[in-house]
C-alpha positions in Angstrom: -20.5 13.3 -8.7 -18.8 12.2 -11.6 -15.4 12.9 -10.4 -15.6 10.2 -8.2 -16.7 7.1 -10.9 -15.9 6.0 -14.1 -17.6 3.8 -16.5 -14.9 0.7 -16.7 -17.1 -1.7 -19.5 -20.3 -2.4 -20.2 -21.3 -4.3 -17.3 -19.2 -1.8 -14.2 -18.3 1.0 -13.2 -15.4 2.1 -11.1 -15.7 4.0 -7.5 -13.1 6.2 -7.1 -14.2 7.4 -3.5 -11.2 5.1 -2.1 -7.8 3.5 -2.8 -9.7 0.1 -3.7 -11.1 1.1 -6.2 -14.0 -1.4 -6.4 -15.5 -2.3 -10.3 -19.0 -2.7 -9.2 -21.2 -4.4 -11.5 -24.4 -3.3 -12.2 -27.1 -3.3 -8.7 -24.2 -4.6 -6.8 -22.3 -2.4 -3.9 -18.3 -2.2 -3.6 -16.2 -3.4 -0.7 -17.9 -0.8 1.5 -21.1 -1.9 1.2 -22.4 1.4 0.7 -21.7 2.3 -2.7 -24.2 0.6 -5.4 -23.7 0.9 -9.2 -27.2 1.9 -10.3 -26.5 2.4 -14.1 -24.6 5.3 -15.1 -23.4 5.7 -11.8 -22.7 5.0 -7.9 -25.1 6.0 -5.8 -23.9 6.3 -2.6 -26.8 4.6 -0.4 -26.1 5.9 3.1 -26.4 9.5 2.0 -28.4 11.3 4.2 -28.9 8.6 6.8 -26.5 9.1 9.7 -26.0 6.0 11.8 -24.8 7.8 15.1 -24.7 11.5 16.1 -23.1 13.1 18.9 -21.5 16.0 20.5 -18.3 15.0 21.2 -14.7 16.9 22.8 -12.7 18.1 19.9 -9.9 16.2 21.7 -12.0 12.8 21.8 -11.1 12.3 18.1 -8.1 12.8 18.8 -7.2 16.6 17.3 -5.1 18.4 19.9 -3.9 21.2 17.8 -7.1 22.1 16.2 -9.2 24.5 17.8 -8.9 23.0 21.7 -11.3 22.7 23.8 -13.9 22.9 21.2 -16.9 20.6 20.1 -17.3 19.1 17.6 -20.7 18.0 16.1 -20.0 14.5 15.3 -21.7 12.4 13.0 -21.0 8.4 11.0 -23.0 5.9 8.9 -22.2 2.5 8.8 -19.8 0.4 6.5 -16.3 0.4 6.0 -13.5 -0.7 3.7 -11.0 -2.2 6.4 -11.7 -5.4 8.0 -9.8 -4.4 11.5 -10.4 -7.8 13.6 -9.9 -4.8 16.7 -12.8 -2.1 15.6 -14.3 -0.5 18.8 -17.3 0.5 16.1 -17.6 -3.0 14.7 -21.3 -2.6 15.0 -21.5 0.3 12.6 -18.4 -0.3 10.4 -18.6 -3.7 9.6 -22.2 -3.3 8.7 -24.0 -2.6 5.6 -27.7 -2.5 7.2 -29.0 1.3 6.3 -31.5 2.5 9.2 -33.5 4.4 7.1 -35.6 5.8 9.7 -35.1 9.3 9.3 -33.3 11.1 6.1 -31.1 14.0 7.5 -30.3 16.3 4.8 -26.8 18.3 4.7 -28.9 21.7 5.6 -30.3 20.0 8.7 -26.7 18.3 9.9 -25.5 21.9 9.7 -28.7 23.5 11.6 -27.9 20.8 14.3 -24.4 21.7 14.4 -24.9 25.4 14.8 -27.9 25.0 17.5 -25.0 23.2 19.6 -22.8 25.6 19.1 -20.5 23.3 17.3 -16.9 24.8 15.9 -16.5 21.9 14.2 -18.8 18.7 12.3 -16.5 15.4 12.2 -17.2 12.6 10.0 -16.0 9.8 12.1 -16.6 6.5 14.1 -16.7 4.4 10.4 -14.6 5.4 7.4 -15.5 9.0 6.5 -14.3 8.5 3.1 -16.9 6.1 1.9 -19.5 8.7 2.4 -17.5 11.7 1.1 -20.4 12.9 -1.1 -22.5 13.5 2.3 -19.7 14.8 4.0 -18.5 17.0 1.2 -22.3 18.7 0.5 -22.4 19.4 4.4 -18.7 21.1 4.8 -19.7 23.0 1.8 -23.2 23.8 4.3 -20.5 24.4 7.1 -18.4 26.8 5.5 -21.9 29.3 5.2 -21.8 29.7 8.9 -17.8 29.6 9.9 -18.0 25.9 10.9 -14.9 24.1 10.2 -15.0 20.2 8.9 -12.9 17.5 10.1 -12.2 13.5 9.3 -11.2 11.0 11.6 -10.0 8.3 8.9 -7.8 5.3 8.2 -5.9 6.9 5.3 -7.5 5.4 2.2 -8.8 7.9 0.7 -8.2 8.4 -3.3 -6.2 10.7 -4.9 -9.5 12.0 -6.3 -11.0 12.9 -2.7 -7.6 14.3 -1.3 -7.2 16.7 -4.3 -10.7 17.6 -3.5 -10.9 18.1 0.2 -9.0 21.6 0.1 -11.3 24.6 1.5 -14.0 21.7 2.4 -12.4 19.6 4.6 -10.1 21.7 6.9 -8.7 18.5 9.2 -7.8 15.4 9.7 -6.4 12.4 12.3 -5.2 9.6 10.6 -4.7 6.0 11.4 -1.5 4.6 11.1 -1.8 1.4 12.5 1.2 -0.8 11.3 4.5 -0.1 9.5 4.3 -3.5 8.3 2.6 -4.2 4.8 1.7 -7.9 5.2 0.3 -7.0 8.2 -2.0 -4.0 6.6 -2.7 -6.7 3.7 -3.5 -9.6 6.3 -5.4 -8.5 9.0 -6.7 -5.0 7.5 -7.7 -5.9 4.1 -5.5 -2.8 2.7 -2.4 -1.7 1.5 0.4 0.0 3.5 2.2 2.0 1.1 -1.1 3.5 -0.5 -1.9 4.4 3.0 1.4 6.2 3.6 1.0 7.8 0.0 -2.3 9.5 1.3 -1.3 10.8 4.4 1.7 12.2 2.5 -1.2 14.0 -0.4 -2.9 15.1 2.8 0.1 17.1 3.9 0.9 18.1 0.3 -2.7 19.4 0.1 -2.7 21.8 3.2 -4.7 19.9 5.7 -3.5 19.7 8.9 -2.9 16.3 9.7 -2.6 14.5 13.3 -1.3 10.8 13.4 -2.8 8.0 15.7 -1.3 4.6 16.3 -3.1 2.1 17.7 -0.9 0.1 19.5 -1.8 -3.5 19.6 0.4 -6.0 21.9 1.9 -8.4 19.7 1.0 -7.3 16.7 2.5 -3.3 16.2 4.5 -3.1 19.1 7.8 -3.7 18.8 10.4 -0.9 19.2 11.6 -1.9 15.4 8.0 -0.7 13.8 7.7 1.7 16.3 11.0 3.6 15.4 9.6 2.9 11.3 6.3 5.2 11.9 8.3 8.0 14.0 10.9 8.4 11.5 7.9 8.4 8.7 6.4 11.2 10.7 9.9 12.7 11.4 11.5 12.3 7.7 8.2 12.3 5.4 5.4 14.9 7.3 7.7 16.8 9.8 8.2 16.5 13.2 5.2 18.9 13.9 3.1 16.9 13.2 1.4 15.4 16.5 1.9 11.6 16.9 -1.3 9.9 19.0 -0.4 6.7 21.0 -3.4 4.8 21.7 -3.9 2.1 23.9 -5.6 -1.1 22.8 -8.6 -3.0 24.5 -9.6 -6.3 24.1 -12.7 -6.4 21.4 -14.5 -7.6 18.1 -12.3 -10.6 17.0 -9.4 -9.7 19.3 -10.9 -10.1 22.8 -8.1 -13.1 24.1 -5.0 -10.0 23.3 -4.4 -8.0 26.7 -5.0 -4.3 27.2 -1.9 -1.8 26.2 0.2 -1.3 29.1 0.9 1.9 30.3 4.7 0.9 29.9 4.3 -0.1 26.4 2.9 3.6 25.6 5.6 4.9 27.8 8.3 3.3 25.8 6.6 4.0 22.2 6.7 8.0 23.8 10.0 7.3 23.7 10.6 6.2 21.3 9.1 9.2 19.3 10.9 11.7 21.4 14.3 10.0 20.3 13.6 10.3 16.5 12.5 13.8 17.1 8.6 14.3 17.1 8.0 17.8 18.9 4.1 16.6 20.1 3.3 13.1 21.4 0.2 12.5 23.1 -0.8 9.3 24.8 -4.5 8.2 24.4 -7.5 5.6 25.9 -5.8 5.4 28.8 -6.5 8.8 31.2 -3.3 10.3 30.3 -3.4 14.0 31.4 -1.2 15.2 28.5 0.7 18.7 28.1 1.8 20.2 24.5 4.9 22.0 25.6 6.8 24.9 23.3 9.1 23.2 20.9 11.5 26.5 21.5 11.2 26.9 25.5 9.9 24.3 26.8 6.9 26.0 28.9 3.5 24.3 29.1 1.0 25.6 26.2 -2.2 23.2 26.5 -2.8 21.1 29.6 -5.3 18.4 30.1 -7.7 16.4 31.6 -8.6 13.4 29.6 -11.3 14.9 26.9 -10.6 18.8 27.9 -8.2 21.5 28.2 -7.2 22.5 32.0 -5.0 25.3 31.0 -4.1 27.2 28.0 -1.2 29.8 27.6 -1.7 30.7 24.1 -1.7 34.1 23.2 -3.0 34.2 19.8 -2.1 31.2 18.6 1.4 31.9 20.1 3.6 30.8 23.0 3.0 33.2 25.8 6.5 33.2 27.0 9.0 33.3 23.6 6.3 33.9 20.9 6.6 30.8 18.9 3.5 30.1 16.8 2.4 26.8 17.8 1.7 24.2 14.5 -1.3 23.7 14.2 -5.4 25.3 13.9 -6.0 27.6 16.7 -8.9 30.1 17.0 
């Protein structure tokens, strides 16, 4: 698609599927690994060939206000344009090796979908966004048969993809991992503030957004950063916008940190409750958590750890005062 490249000179040509924005010479691949400059263009090499696909919890994502208690046909590649010493998916994501084994065309990831009675296809467990032309040709597919289209991303999307994602892509969770830019820059191999741009341009767009923070002993945890990221949420995206507290485990290059505490999620729950976030949800830890009515209070959604135990929704609204809850409900 030649929205997303450019030719920069003679010798490259620019990849405008994220915020690096990679000049890729000639039979050479960006940051991603993924993306090749073949000529007159980037070929995106992991098209068609899906690295993991599941059935997965709507809620394992984590999306808690977007049709609960659904599935959602889940499906990654491999490569990534972080470097996150922590990745649970390391194996996939900080890979470039293409198992070409079988080519799964965007007709037969939708067929899949709809056999398993999915509501849902998430492009998830390594960056969605360096694989957007896959993605985009099967939420296109989706769309055909009512199936909605979700990412599970760290944020780095270009402008370009945002501003294209509209009637394709219908939702998103999005890392926030750090309020701290040398820390993004350091240990992520990214940029904070063009991060925090793109979540904004998500929100500007009309996708509904859910935030997750992975919080990392040492590293994001300190009640400073953690009051930064509610009061983004809070000041910048609204405070209906769900905030997911996850907790780290030791793994990849970070295996000597210690798990998250459940009294560090406690106090980061807090934390968000005292800048004014109506929906905080605690996560990777088997947390039963409840989305109560922002207006009165009663219990909406309850449950388990990957499913819904209870729901007093009546149409998207609160049974008892009528509120309509934020968020996608069926």
């Amino acid at each position: 698609m030649s929205s997303f490249y450019e030719r920069y000179d003679n010798e490259r040509v620019v990849c405008k599927l994220c915020q690096h924005y990679c000049k890729i010479k000639l039979n050479r691949e960006g940051l991603c690994g993924i993306n090749r400059n073949v000529g007159d263009k980037i070929d995106c090499l992991a098209y068609g060939y899906p690295s993991v696909v599941a059935i997965d919890p709507i809620e394992k994502k984590p999306l808690y206000h977007f049709l609960p208690n659904s599935k959602a046909f889940s499906i990654g590649t491999v490569g990534c344009n972080f470097r996150c010493p922590f990745c649970q998916n390391w194996r996939i994501s900080q890979t470039a090796n293409i198992d070409r084994g079988r080519y799964f065309s965007p007709e037969e990831i939708v067929k899949l979908a709809v056999e398993h009675r999915s509501d849902t296809i998430a492009f998830t467990y390594n960056e969605p966004t360096i694989f957007y032309p896959y993605a985009r040709d099967i939420a296109i597919e989706a769309k055909r048969f009512g199936i909605k289209s979700i990412f599970v991303t760290n944020g780095y999307e270009s402008k370009e993809v945002v501003v294209d994602m509209p009637n394709i892509i219908d939702g998103a969770n999005i890392d926030l991992k750090s309020f701290n830019a040398e820390y993004y820059r350091r240990e992520l191999g990214a940029d904070l503030n063009r991060v925090l741009e793109t979540i904004k341009l998500f929100k500007e767009v009309g996708i509904w957004i859910e935030i997750t923070t992975l919080i990392v002993p040492t590293k994001n945890d300190s009640d400073r950063e953690l009051r930064e990221i509610a009061k983004f949420i809070v000041d910048e995206l609204g405070r209906d916008v769900p905030w997911h507290i996850s907790a780290f485990s030791p793994n990849y290059k970070q295996k000597s940190l210690p798990r998250t505490s459940l009294e560090s999620l406690e106090r980061a729950y807090r934390i968000g409750r005292e800048a004014g976030l109506y929906y905080i949800y605690i996560g990777n830890i088997n947390f039963k958590n409840t989305t109560e009515c922002p207006v009165c209070s009663k219990d909406l959604i309850k449950r388990g750890v990957f499913s819904v135990t209870e729901y007093n929704l009546n149409r998207g609204r609160c049974f008892n005062c009528g509120y309509r809850l934020d968020g996608v409900f069926i």
